[in-house]
Every structure is written in structure tokens, then in C-alpha cells.
C-alpha positions in Angstrom: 0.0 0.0 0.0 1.0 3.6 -1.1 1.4 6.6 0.7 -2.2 7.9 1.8 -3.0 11.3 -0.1 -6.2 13.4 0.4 -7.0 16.2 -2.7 -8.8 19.1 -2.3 -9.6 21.2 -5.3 -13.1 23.3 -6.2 -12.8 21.8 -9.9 -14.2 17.9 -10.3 -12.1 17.3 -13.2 -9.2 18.6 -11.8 -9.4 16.3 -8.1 -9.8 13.0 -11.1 -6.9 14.3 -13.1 -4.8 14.2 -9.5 -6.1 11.0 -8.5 -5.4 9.4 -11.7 -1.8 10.8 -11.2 -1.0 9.9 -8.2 -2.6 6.4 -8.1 -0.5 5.7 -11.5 2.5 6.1 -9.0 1.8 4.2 -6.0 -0.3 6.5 -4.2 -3.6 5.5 -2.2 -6.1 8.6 -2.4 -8.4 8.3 1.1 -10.7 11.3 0.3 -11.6 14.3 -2.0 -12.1 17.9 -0.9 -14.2 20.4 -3.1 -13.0 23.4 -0.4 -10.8 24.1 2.5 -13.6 23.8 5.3 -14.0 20.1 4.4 -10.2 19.6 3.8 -9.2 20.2 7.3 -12.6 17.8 8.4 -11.3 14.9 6.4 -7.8 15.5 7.2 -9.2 15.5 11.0 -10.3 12.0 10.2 -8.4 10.6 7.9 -5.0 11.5 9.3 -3.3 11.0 5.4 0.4 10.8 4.5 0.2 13.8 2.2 -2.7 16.6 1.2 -2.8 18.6 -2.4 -4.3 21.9 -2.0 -5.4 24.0 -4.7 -5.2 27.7 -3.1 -8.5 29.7 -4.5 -11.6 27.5 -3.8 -15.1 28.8 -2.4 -16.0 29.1 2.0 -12.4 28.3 3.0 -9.2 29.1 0.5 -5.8 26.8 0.5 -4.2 28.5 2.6 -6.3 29.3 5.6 -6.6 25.0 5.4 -3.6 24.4 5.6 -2.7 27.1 8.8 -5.5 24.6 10.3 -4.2 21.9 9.4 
């Protein structure tokens, strides 16, 4: 088993294109985002190895996740 990744990014298509990426190379995606607020929640309960955050996304931006994080 890979390394554990959550994605968070606003755009569908983009959160598949990363997934697709990362599983190609070894990585285990545990959850999808589609802002920050739910980011940090899922990170909260998933506890993954790594976390791709886009930065401009609707309620809570990338950064302000992250800080929580």
C-alpha cells in the first residue's frame, strides 16, 4: 500500500486528473475535498500521509486549510 493522499480542489475534473496521477504512481487517495472547510474535516479524520491543496476555492481558500491543518 502507497502513501495515503487526500485532494482538495473546487474543480471535479481537476481532483480525477490528480487521482489518476497519483494512483498511477503508488499513491492511495483516502478522500476528496471540493473546499478548504471540508479539507481540514477529512484530514481531521483521515489522518493521510500527504494533502494537495489548490489555493482559490469557495468558504475556505488553500491556505487558511492548511494554517488549520
Amino acid at each position: 500500500m502507497g502513501r495515503q493522499v487526500l485532494i482538495t480542489d473546487d474543480t471535479a475534473f481537476m481532483r480525477m486528473t490528480l487521482k489518476n496521477i497519483l494512483e498511477k504512481n503508488g499513491y492511495q487517495v483516502v478522500g476528496e475535498a471540493e473546499d478548504g472547510q471540508v479539507a481540514v474535516d477529512k484530514y481531521m479524520e483521515l489522518r493521510p500521509d500527504l494533502v494537495t491543496m489548490d489555493i482559490t476555492m469557495p468558504r475556505m481558500d488553500g491556505i487558511t486549510a492548511i494554517k488549520k491543518i
